[in-house]
C-alpha positions in Angstrom: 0.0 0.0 0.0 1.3 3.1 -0.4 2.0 5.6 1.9 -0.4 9.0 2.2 2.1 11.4 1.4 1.3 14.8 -0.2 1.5 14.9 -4.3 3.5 18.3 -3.6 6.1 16.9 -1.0 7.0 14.4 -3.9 9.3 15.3 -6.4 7.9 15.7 -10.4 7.9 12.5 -11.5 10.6 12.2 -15.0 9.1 13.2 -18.1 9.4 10.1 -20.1 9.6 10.0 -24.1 6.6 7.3 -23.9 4.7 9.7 -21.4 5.2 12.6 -23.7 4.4 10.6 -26.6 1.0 9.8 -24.9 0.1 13.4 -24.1 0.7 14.4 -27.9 -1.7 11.8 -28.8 -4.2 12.0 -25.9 -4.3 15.9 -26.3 -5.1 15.9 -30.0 -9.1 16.0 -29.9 -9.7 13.8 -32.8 -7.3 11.1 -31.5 -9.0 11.3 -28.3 -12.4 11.4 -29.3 -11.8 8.2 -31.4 -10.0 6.8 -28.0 -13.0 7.4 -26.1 -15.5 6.6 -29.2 -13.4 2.6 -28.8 -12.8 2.3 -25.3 -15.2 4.7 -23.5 -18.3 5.4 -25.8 -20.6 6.6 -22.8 -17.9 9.3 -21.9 -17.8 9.9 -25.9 -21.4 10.6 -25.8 -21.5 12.7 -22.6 -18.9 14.9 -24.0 -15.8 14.5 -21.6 -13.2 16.8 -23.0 -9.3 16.7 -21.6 -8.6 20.4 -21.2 -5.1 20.1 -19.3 -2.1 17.1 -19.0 1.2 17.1 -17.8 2.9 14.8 -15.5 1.5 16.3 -12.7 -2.0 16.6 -13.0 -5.1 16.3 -15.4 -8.1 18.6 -15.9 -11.5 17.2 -17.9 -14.8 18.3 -18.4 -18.1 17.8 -18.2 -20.9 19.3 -19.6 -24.4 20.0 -18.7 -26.6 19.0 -21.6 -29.0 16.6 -22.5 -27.3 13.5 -22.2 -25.7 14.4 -18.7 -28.7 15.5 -17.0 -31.1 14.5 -14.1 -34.4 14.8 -13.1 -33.3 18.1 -11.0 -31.8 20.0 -13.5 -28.0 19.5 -12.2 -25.1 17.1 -14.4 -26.2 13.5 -13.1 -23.6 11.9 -10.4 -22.5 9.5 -13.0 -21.5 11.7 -15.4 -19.4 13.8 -13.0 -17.9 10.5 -11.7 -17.0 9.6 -15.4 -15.3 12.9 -15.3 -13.6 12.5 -11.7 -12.1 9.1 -12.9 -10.7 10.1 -16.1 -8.8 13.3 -14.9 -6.5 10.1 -13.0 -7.3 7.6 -15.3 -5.4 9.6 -17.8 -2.7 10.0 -15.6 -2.2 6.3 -14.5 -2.4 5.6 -18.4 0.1 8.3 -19.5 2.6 7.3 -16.2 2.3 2.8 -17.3 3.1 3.9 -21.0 6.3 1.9 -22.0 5.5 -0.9 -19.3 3.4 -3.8 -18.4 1.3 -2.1 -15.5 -2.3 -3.2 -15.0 -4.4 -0.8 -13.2 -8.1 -1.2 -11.7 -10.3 1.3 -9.8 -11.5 -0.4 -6.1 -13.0 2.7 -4.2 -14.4 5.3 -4.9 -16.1 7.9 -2.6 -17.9 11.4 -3.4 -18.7 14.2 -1.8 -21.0 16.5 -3.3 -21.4 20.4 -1.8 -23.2 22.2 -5.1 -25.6 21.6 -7.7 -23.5 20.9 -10.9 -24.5 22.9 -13.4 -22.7 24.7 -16.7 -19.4 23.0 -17.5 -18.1 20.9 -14.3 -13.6 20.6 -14.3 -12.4 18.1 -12.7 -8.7 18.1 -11.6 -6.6 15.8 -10.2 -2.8 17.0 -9.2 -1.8 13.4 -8.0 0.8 12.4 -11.2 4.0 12.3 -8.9 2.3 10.0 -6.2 1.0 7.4 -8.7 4.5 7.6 -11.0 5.9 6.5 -7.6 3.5 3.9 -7.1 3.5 2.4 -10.5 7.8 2.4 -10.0 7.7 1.0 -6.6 5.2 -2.2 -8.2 8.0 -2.4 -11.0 10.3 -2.5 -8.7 9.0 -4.9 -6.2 6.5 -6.6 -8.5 3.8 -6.2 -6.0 0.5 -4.1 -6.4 0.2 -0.4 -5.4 -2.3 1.9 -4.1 -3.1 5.1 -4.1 -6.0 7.4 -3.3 -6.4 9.6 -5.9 -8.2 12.8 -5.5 -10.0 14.2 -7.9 -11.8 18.0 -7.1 -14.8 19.8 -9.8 -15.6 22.8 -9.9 -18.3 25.0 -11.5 -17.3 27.6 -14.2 -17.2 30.6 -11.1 -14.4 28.3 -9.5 -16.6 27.3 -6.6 -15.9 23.5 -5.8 -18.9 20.7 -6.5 -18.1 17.7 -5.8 -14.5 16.0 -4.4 -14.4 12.6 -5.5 -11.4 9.9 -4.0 -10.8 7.1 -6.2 -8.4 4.4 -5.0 -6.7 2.9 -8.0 -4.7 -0.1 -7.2 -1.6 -0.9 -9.9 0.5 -3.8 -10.3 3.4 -4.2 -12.7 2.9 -7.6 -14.6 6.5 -9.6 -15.5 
């Protein structure tokens, strides 16, 4: 397991070729739209857009339209958890490029302070603990944790929802 140390007390994790290959490719929006249109067609269809990657943290959007509505005129929770898991998703994915690293969400928990409405970001600044993770389980060869945290926030930069996502990774030989 890993530790619960801060993302800012660990050093930037190394800008890889491979990860810098995968944020050329990830950040062109055809390329990713066809990603998502393969391997995630409901995010496709709610319109999840990757506004910001580097090593260090991911931002991606949600909109509020048809699609990603509920009953009570706010983005529906599933859609913003969509959102909340791809802003580390894309990080675990750009930080296992050039390995053998499988990766699997097992928690999740949300907390929800404002009705979503307009276009939700959701950021997660967590890159250096889970490059550290995903080297200690190539390293050891034994499966990593880390709580990822993943924060949205209306277009007036007032927070709606905080979601933690536990992602466990384990480097295969």
């Amino acid at each position: 397991m890993t530790s619960p140390t801060p993302a800012a007390a660990l050093p930037a994790p190394a800008d890889t070729p491979q990860a810098a290959a995968f944020r050329r490719t990830i950040s062109n929006p055809l390329k990713l739209r066809l990603f998502m249109l393969r391997s995630l067609p409901m995010a496709y269809l709610a319109g999840l857009r990757l506004r910001e990657i580097t090593p260090e943290r991911a931002t991606v959007t949600v909109p509020f339209k048809y699609l990603t509505k509920n009953p009570f005129r706010s983005i529906y929770f599933a859609c913003l958890s969509m959102a909340a898991e791809m802003a580390s998703g894309v990080l675990s994915m750009m930080h296992t490029e050039g390995g053998r690293v499988s990766m699997l969400v097992v928690g999740l928990e949300a907390e929800f302070t404002k009705k979503a409405v307009g276009l939700i970001a959701f950021t997660s600044p967590d890159g250096p603990r889970i490059a550290q993770a995903i080297a200690e389980s190539r390293a050891t060869g034994e499966g990593r944790t880390v709580v990822c945290t993943s924060t949205g926030t209306d277009e007036a930069g007032d927070v709606v929802a905080v979601f933690r996502i536990t992602w466990s990774y384990r480097a295969r030989r």
